[in-house]
Rosetta silent file (secondary structure, phi, psi, omega in degrees, C-alpha in Angstrom):
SEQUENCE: XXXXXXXXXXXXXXXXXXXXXXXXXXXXXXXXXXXXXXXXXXXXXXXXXXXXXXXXXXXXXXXXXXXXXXXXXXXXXXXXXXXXXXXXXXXXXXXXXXXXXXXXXXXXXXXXXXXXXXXXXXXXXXXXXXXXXXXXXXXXXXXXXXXXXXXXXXXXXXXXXXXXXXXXXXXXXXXXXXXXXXXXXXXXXXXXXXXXXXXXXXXXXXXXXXXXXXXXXXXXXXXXXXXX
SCORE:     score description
SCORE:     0.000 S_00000001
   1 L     0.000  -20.148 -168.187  124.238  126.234   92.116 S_00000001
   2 L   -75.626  -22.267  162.504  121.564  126.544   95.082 S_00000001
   3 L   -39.475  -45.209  176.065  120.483  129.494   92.972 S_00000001
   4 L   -76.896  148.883  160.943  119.123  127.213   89.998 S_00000001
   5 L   -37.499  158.110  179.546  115.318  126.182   89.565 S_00000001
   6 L  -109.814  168.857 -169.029  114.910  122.743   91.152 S_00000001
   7 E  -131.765  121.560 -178.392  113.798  119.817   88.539 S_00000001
   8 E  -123.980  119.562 -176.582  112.028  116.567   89.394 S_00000001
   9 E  -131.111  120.423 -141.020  112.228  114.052   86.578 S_00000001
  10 E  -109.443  135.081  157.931  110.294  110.672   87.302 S_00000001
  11 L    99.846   25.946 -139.790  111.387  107.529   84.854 S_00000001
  12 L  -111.709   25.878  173.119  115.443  109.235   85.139 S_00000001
  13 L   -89.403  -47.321 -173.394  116.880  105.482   84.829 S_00000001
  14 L  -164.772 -157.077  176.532  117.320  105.302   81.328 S_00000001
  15 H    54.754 -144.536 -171.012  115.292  106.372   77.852 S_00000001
  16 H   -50.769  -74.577 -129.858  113.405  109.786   77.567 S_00000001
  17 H   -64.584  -65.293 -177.871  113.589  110.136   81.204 S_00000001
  18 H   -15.264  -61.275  175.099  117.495  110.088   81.592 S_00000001
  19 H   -49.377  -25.269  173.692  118.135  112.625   78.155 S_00000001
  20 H  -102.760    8.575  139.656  115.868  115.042   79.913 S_00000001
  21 H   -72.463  -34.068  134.160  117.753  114.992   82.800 S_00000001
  22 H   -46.242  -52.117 -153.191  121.074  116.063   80.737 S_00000001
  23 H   -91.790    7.344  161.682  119.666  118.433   78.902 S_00000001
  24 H   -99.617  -53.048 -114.269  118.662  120.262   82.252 S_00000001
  25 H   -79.934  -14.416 -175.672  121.344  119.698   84.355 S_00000001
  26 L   -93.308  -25.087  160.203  123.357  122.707   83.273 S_00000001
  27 L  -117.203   49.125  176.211  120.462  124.992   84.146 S_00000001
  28 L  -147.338  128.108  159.182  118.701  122.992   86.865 S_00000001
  29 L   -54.339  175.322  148.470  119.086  121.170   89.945 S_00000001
  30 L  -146.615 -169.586 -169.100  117.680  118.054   90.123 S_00000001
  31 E  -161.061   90.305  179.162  116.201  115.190   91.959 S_00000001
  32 E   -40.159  140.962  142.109  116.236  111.535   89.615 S_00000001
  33 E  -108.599  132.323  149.041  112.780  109.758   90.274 S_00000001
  34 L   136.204  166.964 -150.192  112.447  106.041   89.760 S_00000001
  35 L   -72.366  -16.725 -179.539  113.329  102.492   91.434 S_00000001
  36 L   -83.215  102.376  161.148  116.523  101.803   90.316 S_00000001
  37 H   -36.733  -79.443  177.759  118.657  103.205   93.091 S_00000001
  38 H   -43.948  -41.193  161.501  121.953  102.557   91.475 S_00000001
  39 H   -29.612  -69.399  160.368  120.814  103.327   88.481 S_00000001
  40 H   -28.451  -84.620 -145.406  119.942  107.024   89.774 S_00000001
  41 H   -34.176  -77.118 -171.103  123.015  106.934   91.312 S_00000001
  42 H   -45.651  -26.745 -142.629  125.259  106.381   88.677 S_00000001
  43 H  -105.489  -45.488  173.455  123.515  108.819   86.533 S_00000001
  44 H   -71.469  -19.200  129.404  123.495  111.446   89.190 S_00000001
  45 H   -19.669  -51.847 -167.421  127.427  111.036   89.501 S_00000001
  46 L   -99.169   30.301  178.068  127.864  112.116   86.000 S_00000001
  47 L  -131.131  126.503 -167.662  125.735  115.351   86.485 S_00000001
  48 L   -85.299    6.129  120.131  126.713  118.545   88.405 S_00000001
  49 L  -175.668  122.509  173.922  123.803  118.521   91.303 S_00000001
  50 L  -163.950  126.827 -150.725  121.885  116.309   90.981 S_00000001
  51 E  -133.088  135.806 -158.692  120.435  113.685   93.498 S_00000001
  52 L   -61.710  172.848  176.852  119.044  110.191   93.135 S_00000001
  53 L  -154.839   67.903  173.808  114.880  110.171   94.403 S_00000001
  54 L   -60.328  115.180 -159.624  114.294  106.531   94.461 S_00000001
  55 L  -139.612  163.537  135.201  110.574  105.873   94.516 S_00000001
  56 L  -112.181   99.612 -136.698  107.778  103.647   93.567 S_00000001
  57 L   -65.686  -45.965 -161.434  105.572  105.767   91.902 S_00000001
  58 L   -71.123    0.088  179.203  102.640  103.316   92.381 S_00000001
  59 L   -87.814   73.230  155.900  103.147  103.499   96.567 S_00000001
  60 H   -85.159    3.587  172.241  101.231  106.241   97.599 S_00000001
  61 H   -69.410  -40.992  149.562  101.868  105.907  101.078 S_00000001
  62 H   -48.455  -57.214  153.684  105.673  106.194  100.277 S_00000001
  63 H   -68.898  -29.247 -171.991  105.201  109.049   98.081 S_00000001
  64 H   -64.863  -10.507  173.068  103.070  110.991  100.168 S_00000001
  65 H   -94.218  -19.732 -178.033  106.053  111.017  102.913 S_00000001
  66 H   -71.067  -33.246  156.451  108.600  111.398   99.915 S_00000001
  67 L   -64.947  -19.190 -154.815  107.226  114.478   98.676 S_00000001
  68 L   -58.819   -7.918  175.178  106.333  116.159  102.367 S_00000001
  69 L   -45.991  -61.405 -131.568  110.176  117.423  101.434 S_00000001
  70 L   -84.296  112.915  153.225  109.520  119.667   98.598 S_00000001
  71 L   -60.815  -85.906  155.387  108.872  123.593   99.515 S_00000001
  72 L  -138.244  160.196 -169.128  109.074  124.386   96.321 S_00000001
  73 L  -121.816  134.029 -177.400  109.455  123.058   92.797 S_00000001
  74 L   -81.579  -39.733 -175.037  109.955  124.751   89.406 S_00000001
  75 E  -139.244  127.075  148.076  109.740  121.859   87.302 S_00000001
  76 E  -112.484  146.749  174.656  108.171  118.879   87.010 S_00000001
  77 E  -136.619  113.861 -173.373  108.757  116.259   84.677 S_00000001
  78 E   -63.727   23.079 -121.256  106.508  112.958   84.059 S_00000001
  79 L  -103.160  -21.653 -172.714  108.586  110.217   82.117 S_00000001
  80 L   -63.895  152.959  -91.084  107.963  107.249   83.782 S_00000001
  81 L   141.433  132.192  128.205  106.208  104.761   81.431 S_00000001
  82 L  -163.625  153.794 -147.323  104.840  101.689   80.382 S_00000001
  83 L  -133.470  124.672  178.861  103.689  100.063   77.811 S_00000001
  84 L  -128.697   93.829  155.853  101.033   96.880   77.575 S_00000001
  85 L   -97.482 -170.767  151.391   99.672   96.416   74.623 S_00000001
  86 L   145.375  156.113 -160.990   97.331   94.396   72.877 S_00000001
  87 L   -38.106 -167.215 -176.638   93.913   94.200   70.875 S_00000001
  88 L   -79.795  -61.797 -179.278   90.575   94.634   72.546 S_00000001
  89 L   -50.656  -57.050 -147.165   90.015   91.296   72.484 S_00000001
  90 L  -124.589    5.948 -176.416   93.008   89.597   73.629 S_00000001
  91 L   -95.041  143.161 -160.158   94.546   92.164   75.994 S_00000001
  92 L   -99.908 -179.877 -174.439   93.742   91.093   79.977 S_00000001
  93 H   -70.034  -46.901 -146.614   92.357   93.143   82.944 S_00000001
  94 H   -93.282  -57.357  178.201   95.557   93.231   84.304 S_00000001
  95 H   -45.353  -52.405  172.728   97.429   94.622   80.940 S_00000001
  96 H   -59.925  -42.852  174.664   94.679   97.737   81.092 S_00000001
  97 H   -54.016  -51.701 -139.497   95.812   98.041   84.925 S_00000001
  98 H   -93.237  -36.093 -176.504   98.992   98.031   85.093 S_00000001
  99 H   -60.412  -28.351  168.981   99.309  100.831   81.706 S_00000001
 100 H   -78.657  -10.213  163.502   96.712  103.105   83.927 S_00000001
 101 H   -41.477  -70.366 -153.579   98.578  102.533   87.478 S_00000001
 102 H   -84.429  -43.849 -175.825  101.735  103.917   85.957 S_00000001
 103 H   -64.623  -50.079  177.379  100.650  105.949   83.312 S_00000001
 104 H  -113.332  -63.524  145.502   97.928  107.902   84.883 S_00000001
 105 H   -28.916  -48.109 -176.502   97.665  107.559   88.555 S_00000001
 106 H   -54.866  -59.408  166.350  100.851  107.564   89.376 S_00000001
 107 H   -38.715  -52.855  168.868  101.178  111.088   87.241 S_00000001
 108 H   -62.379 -122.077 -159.863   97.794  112.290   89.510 S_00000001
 109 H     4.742  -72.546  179.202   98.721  111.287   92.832 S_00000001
 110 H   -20.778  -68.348  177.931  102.260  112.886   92.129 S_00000001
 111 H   -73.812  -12.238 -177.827  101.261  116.081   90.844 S_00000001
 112 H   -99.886    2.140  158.685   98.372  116.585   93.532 S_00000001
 113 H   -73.561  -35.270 -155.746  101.061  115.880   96.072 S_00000001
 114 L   -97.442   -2.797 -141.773  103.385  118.470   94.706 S_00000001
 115 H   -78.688  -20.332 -169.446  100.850  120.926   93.898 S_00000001
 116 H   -60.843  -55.947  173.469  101.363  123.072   97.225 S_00000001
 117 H   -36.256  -55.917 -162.595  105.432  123.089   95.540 S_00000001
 118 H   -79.656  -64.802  157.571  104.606  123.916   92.335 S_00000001
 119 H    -2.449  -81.727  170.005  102.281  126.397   93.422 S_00000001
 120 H   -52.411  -40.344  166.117  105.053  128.542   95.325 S_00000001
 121 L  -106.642   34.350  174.941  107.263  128.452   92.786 S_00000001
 122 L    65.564   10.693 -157.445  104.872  129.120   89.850 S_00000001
 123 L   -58.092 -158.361  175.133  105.875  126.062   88.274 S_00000001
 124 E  -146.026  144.554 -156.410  105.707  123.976   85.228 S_00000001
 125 E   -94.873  126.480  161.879  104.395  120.516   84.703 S_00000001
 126 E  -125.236  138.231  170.990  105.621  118.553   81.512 S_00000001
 127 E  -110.799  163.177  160.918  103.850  115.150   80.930 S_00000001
 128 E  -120.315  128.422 -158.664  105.394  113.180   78.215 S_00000001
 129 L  -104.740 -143.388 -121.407  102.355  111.437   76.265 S_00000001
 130 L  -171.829  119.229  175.044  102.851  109.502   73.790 S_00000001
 131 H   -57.458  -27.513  158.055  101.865  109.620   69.710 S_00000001
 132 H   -32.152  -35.468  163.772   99.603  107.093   71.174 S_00000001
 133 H   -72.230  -23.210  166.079   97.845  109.724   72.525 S_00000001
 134 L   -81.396  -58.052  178.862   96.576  111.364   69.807 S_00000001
 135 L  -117.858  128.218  175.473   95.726  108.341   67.449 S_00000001
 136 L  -100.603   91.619  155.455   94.761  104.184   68.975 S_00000001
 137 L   -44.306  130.638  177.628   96.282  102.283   66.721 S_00000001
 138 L   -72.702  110.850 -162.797   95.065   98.778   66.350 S_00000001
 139 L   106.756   23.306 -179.527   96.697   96.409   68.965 S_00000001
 140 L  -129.175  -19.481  163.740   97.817   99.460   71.091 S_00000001
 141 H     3.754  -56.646  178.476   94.370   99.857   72.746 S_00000001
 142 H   -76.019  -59.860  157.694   95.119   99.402   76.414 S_00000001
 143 H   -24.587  -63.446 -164.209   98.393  101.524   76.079 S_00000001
 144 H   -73.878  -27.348  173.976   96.826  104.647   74.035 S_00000001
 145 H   -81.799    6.034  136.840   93.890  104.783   76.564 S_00000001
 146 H   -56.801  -42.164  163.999   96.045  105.575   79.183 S_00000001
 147 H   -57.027  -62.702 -154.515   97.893  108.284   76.793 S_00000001
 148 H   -45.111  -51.369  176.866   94.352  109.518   75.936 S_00000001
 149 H   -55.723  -62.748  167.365   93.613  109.646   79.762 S_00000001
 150 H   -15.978  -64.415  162.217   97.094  111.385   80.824 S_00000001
 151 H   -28.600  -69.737 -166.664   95.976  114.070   77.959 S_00000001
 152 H   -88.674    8.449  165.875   93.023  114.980   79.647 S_00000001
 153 H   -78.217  -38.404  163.678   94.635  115.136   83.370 S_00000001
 154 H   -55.670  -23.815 -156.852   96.999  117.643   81.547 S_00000001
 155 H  -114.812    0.194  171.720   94.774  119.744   79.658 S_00000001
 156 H   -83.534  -38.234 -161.920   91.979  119.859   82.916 S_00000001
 157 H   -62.724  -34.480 -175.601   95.527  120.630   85.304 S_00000001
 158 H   -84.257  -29.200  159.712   96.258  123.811   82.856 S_00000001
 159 H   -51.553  -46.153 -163.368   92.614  124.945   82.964 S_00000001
 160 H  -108.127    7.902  173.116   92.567  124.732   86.764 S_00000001
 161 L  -134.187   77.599 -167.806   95.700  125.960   87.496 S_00000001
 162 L   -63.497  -33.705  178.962   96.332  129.399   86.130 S_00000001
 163 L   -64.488  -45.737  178.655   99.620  129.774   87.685 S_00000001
 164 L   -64.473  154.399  138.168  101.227  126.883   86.278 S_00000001
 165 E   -85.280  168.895 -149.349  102.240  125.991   83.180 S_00000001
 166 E   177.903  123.006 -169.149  101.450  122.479   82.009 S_00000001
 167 E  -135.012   91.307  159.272  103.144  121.190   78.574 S_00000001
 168 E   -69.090  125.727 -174.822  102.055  117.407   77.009 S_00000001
 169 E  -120.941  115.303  174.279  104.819  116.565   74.752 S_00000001
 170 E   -76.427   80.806  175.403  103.670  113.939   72.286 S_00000001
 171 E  -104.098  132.510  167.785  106.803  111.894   70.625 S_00000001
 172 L   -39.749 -147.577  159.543  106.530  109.087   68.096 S_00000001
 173 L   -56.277  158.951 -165.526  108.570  106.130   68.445 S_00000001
 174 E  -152.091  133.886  167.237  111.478  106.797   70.345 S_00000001
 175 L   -81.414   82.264  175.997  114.882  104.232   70.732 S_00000001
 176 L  -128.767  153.916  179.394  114.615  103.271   73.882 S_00000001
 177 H   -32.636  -58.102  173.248  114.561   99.307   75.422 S_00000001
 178 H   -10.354  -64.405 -168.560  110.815  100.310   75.861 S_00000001
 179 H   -77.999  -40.813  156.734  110.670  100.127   71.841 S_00000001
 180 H     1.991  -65.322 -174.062  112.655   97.559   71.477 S_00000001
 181 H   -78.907  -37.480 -170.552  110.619   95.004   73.482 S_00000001
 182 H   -59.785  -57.943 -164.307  107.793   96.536   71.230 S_00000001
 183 H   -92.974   11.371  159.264  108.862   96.155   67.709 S_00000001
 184 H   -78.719  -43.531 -173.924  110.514   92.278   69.170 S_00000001
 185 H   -57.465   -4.554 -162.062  106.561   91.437   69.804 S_00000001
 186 L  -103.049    0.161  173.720  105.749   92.586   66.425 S_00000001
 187 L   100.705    8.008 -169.036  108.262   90.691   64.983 S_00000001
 188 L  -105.855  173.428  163.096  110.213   92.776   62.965 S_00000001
 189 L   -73.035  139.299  160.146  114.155   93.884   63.140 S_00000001
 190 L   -58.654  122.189  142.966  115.325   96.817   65.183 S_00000001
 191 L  -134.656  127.968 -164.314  116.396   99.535   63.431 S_00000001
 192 L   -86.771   -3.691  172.338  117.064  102.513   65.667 S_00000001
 193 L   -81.555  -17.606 -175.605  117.630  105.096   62.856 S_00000001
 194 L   -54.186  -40.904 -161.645  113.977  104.441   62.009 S_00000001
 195 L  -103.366 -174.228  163.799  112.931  105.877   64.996 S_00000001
 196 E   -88.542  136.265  174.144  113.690  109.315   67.738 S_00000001
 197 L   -75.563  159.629  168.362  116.426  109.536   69.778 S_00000001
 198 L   -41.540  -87.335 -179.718  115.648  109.674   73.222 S_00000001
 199 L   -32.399  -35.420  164.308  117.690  113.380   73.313 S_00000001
 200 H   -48.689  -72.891 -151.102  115.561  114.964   70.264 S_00000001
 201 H   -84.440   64.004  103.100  112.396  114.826   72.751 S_00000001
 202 H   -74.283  -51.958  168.479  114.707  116.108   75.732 S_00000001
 203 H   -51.478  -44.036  170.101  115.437  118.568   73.795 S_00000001
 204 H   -56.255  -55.971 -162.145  111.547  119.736   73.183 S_00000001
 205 H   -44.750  -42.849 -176.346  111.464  119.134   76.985 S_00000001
 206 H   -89.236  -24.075 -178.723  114.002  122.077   77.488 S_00000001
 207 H   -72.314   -4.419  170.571  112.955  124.179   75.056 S_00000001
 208 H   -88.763  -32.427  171.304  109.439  124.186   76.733 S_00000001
 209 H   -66.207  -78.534 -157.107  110.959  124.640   80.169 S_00000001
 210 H   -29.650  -58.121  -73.535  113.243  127.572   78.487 S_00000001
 211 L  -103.221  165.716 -173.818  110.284  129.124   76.690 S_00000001
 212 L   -70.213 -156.551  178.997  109.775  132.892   78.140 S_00000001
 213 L   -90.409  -54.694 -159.951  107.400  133.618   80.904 S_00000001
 214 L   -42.653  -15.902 -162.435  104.852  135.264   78.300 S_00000001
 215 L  -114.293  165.406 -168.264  104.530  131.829   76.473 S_00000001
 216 L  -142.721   86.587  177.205  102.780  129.030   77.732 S_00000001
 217 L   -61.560  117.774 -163.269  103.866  125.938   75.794 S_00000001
 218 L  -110.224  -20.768 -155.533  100.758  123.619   76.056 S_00000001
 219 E  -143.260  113.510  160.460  101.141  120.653   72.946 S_00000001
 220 E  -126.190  113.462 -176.611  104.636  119.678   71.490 S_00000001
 221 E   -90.757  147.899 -179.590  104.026  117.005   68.870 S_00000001
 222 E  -103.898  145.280  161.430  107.440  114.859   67.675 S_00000001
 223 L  -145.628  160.166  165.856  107.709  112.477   64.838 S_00000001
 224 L   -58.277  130.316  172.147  110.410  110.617   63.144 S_00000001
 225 L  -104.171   20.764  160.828  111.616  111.506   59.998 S_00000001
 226 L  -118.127  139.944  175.198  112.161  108.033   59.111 S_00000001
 227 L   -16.071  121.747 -164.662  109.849  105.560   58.083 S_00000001
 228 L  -114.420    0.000    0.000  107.845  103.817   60.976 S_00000001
């Protein structure tokens, strides 16, 4: 097993981030990122090496000693998330903060920690955006500019980093608690068939990792094929 690529997957508590942490684990090591210890824990128990990496992404004094680890890394993967919406108008300083903390800083700081790792082992970067990213929906404002930003730390990081590969994976709605909380503000019923499982975009996630060396997966967009 010491033999497999190593994997770092940030958000690996539940949702997206978790599903793409299955659907590597049979050809990857890994290393869970995000705060829930137990969480991690639990999750890394039912996976065959794999090791919690309890962090607060927004702590860069904490990551910068948490990374000083890494020699090298083959994969990264961005999942950690959140989402604060609301109009132009009615959304606060602090809702625009807190989606660009996690959402885009956190992702810089991270990857310019890691970059000597990634470097050495040629690696490959996956961000997971956001359909958000592509189109700002009205009353999604604070949220989608944060996608929008994320987008262009990915698509400057693959320009300026020839060695690397660097993959923004776009998915629609996705059934995770995330959406949940989303479609309770808007007031409607949950229906989770409506939406993507978590595991469809894990799956784009490995098939972009898989992809040969010749190919350089840069944009994988996802959508639902049910009504949204």
């Amino acid at each position: 097993m010491a033999d497999l690529p190593l994997a770092l997957v940030t958000g690996a508590t539940r949702g997206i981030g978790a599903a793409v942490a299955r659907a590597l684990a049979p050809t990857h090591r890994l290393l869970l990122g995000g705060r829930d210890a137990d969480a991690l824990g639990a999750l890394a128990g039912t996976l065959p090496d794999a090791r919690p990496w309890p962090i607060d992404l927004t702590d860069a004094e904490t990551l910068e000693g948490a990374t000083a680890e890494f020699g090298a890394l083959d994969v990264l993967v961005h999942s950690a998330g959140v989402a604060r919406l609301g109009t132009v108008e009615a959304a606060t300083d602090a809702d625009w903060r807190a989606n660009f903390e996690v959402n885009v800083l956190a992702v810089v700081t991270l990857t310019k920690q890691l970059l000597p790792a990634l470097r050495a082992a040629k690696g490959h970067v996956v961000v997971i955006n956001s359909g958000a990213g592509q189109n700002a929906r009205p009353g999604w404002g604070p949220y989608a500019a944060s996608k929008f930003a994320v987008r262009a730390f990915a698509d400057a990081l693959r320009e300026e980093e020839s060695a690397l590969r660097v993959t923004s994976v776009y998915p629609g709605r996705t059934d995770t608690e995330m959406q949940q909380a989303i479609v309770a503000d808007e007031g409607r019923a949950y229906e989770p068939e409506r939406f993507l499982r978590p595991e469809s975009v894990a799956a784009a996630v490995l098939a972009a990792v898989s992809a040969t060396g010749d190919a350089h997966p840069t944009d994988v967009t996802l959508r639902p094929r049910g009504l949204v």
